[in-house]
N, CA, C and O atoms as a GROMACS GRO file, in nm:
protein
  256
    1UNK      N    1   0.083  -0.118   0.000
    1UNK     CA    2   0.000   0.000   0.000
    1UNK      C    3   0.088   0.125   0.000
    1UNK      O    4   0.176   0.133   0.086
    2UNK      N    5   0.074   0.211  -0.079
    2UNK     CA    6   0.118   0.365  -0.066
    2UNK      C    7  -0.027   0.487  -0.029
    2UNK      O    8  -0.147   0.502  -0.054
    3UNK      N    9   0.115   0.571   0.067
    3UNK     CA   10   0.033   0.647   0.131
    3UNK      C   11   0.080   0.797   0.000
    3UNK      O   12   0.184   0.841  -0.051
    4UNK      N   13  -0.057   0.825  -0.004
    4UNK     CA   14  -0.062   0.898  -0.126
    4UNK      C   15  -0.005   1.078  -0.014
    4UNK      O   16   0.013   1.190  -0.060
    5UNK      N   17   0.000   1.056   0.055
    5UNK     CA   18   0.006   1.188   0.113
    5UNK      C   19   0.163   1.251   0.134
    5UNK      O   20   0.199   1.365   0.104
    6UNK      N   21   0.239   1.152   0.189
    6UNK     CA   22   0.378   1.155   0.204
    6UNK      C   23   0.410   1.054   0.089
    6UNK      O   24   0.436   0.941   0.131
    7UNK      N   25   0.415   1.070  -0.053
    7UNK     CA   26   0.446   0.978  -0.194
    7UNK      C   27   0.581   1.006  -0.179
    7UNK      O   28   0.621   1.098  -0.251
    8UNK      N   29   0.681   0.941  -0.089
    8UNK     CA   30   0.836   0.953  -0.108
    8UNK      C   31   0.878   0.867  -0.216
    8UNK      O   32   0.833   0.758  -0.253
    9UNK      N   33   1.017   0.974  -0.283
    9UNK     CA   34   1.092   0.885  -0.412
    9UNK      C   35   1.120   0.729  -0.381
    9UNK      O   36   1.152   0.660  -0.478
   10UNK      N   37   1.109   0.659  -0.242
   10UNK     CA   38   1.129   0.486  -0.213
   10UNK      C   39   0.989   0.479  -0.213
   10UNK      O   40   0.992   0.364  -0.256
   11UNK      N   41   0.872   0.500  -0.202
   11UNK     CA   42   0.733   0.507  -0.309
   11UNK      C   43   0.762   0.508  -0.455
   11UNK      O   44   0.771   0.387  -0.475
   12UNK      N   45   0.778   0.550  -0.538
   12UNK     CA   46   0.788   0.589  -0.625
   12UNK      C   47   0.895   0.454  -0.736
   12UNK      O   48   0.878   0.387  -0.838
   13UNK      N   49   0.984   0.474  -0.652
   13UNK     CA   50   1.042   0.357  -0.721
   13UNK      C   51   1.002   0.239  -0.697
   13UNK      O   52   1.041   0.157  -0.780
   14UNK      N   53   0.932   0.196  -0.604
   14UNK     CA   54   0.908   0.098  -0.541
   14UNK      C   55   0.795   0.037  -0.639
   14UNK      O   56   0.789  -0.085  -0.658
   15UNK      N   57   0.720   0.112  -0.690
   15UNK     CA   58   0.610   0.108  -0.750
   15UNK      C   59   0.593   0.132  -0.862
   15UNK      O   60   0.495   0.083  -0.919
   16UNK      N   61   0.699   0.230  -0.940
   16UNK     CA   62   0.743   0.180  -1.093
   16UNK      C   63   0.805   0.059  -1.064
   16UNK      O   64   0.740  -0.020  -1.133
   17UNK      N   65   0.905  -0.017  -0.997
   17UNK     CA   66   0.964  -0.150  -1.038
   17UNK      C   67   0.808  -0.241  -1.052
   17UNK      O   68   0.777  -0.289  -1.161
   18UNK      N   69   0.718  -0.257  -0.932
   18UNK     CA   70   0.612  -0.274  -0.988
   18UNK      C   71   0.525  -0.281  -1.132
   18UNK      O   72   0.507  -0.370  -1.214
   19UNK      N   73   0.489  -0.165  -1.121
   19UNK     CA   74   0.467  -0.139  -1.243
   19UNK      C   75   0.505  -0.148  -1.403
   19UNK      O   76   0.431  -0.120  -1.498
   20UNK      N   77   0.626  -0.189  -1.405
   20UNK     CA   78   0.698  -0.253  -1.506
   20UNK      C   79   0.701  -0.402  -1.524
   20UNK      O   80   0.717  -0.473  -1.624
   21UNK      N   81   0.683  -0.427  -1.407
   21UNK     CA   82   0.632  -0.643  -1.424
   21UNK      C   83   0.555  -0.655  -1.473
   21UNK      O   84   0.550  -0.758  -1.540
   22UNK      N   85   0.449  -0.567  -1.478
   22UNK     CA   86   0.301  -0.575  -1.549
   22UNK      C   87   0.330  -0.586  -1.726
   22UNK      O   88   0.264  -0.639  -1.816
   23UNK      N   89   0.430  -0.527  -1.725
   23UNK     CA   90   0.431  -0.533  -1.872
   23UNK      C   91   0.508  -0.639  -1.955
   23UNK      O   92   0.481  -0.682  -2.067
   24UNK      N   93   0.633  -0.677  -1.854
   24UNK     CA   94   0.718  -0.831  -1.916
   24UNK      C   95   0.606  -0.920  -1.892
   24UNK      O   96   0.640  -1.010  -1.969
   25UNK      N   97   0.493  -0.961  -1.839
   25UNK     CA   98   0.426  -1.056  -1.834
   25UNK      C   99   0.257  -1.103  -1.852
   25UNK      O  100   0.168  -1.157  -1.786
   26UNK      N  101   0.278  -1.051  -1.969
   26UNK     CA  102   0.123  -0.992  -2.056
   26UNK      C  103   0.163  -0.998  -2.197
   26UNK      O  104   0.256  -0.937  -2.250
   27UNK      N  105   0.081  -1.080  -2.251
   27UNK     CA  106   0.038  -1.098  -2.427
   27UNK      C  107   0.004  -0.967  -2.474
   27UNK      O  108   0.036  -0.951  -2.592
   28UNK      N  109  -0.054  -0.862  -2.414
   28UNK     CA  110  -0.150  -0.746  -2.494
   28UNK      C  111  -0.123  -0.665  -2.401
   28UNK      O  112  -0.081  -0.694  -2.289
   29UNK      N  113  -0.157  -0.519  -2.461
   29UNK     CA  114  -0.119  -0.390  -2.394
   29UNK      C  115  -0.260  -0.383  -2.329
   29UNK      O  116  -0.254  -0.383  -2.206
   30UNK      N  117  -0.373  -0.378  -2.376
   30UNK     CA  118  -0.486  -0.416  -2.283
   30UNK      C  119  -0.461  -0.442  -2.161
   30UNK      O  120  -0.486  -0.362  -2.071
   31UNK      N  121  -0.387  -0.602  -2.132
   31UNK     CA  122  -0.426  -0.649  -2.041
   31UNK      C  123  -0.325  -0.603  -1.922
   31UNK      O  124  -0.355  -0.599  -1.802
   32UNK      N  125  -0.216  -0.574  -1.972
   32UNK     CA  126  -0.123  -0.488  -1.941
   32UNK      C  127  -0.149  -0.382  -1.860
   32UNK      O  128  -0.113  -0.392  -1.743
   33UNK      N  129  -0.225  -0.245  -1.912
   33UNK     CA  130  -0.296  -0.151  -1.845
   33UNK      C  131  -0.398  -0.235  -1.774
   33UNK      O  132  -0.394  -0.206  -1.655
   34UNK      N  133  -0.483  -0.322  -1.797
   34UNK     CA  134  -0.543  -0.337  -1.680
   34UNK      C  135  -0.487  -0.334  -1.568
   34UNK      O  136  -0.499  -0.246  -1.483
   35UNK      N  137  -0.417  -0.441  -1.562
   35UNK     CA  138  -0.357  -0.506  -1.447
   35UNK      C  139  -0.249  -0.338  -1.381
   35UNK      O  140  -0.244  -0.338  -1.258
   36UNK      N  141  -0.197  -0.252  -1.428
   36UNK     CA  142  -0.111  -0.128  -1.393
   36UNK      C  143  -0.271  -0.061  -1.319
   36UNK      O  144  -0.263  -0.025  -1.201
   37UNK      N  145  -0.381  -0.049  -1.378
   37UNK     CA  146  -0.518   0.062  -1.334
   37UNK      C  147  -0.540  -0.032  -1.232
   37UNK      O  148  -0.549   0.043  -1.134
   38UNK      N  149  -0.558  -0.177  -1.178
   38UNK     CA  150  -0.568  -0.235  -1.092
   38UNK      C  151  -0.521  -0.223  -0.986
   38UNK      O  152  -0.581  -0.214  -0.879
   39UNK      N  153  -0.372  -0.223  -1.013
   39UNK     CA  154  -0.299  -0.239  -0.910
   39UNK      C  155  -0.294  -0.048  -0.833
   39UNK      O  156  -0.276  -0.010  -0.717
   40UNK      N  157  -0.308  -0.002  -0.911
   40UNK     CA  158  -0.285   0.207  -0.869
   40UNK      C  159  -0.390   0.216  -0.784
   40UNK      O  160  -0.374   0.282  -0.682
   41UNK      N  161  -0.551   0.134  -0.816
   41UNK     CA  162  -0.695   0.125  -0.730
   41UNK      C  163  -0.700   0.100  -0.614
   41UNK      O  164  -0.769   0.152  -0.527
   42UNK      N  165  -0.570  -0.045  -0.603
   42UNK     CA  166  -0.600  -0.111  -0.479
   42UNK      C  167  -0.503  -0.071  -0.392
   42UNK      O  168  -0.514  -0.088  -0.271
   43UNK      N  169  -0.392  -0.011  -0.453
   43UNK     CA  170  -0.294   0.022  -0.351
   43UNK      C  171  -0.240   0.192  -0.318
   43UNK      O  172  -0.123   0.231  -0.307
   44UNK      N  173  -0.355   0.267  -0.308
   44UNK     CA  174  -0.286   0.396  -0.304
   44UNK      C  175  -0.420   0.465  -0.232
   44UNK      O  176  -0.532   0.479  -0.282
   45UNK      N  177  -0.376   0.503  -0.109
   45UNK     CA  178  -0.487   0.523  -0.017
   45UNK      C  179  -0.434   0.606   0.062
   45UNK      O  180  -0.314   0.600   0.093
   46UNK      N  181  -0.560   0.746   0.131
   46UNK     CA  182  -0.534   0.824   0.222
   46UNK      C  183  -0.519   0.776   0.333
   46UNK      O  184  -0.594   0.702   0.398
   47UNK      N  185  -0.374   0.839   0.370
   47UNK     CA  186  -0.339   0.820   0.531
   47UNK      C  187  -0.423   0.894   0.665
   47UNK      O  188  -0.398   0.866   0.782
   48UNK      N  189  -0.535   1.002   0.619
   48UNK     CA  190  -0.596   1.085   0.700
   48UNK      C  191  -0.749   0.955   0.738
   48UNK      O  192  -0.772   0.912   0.852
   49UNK      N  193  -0.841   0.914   0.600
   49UNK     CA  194  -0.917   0.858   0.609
   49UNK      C  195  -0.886   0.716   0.640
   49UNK      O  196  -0.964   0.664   0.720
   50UNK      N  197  -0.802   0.653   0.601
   50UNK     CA  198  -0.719   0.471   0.589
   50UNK      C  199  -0.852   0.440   0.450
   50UNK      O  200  -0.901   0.328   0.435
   51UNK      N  201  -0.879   0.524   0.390
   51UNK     CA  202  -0.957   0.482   0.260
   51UNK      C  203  -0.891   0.454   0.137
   51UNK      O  204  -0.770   0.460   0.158
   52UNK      N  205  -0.916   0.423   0.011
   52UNK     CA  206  -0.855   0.442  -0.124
   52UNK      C  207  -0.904   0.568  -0.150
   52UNK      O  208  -1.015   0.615  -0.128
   53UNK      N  209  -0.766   0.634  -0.222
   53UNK     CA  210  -0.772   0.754  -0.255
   53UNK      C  211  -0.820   0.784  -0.389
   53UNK      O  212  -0.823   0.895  -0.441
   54UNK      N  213  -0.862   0.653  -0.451
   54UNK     CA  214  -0.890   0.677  -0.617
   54UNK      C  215  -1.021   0.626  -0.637
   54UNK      O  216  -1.067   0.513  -0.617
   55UNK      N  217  -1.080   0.747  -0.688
   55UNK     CA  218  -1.259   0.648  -0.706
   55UNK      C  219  -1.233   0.601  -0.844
   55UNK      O  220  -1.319   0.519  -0.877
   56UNK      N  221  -1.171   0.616  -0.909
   56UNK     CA  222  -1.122   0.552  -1.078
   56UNK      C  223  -1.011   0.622  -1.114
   56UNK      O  224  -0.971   0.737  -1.096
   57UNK      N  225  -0.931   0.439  -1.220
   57UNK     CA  226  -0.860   0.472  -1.234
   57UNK      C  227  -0.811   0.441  -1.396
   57UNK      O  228  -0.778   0.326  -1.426
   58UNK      N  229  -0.809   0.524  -1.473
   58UNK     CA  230  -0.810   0.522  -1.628
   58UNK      C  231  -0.649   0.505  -1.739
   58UNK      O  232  -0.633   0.614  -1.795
   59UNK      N  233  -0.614   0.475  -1.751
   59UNK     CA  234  -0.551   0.393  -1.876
   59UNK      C  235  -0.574   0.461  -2.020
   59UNK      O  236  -0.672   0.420  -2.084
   60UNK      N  237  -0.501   0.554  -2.073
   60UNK     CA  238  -0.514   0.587  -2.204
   60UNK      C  239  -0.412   0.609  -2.300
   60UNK      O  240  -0.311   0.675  -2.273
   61UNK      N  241  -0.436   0.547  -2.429
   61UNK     CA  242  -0.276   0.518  -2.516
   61UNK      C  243  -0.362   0.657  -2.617
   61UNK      O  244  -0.477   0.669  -2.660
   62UNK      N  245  -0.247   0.738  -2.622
   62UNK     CA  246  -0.273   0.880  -2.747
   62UNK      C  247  -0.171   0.824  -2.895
   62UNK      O  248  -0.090   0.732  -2.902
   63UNK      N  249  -0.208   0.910  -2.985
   63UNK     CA  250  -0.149   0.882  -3.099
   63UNK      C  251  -0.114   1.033  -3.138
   63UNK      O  252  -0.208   1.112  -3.131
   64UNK      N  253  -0.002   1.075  -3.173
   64UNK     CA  254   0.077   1.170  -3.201
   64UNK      C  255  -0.005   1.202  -3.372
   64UNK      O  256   0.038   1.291  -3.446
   0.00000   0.00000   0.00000
């Protein structure tokens, strides 16, 4: 769990290394972002309330 309030850089890295497994171990970029919007939902919560800090969490690929 990260505390979204104090997001220190050992947050941060901790959770891109995370966040990068998601992608060596997935067939499709789909499923890929799922599993990255999943994991940001369940683990990033206010330290004031002990709630999740994200009522949604969205995934979008742009084209230049």
């Amino acid at each position: 769990m990260y505390n979204q309030t104090p997001f220190t850089s050992k947050n941060l890295a901790k959770c891109s290394l995370v966040l990068r497994q998601f992608g060596r171990d997935t067939p499709s970029m789909q499923e890929s972002s799922q599993k990255i919007a999943d994991y940001i939902y369940k683990h990033f919560y206010d330290s004031e309330s002990e709630q999740n800090s994200c009522a949604l969490v969205c995934l979008f690929k742009t084209h230049p």
